[in-house]
C-alpha positions, 0 to 999 in steps of 0.5 A: 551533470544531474544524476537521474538514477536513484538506487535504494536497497529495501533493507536500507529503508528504515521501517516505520508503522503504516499511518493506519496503525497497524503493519510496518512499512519500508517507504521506496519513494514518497511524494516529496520525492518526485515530480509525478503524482504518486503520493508513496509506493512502499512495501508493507508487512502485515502479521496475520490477524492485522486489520485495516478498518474500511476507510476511504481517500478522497483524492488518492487511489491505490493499488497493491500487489500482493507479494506473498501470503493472503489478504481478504479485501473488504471494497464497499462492504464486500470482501474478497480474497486476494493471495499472491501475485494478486493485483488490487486497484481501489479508486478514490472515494471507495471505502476499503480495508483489509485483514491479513490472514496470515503474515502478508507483505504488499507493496502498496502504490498511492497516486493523488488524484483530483476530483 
């Protein structure tokens, strides 16, 4: 009998730096890891002062919860502040990057989508 339940306890992932350069990330699951359209969901550790540059994915959205500390969102050329418990949607094509404004961790959704 297959097993369908999967367990991974956070501090058993190994961190390894966020494909921007910047932060740590610890990856939950990865797209080669399921069947759906999620291309990762991890959690990310910013130190305060560290920037992502506005970029953009063609064909992937993401999402991010803050989990603690705070971030200023820039979307399209405006920022926003998002702090604790804060739920953030970015769809694909839309340039966005962040700075952490002081130590921060996310846990950060990426869902391929086609266009």
């Amino acid at each position: 009998m297959k097993n369908n339940l999967h367990i991974k306890h956070l501090s058993d992932i190994e961190c390894v730096t966020t494909s921007h350069g910047c932060g740590e990330k610890r990856v939950l699951i990865g797209k080669d890891e399921t069947d759906t359209d999620i291309a990762q969901i991890a959690v990310t550790s910013l130190k305060s002062g560290e920037c992502v540059d506005e970029h953009t994915h063609g064909t992937m959205e993401e999402m991010f919860l803050v989990l603690y500390g705070s971030v200023e969102f820039t979307s399209d050329g405006k920022i926003t502040l998002c702090v604790k418990d804060d739920f953030i949607h970015i769809e694909s094509g839309i340039p966005h990057g962040l700075r952490a404004l002081e130590d921060t961790t996310l846990l950060t959704v990426g869902c391929t989508v086609e266009k």
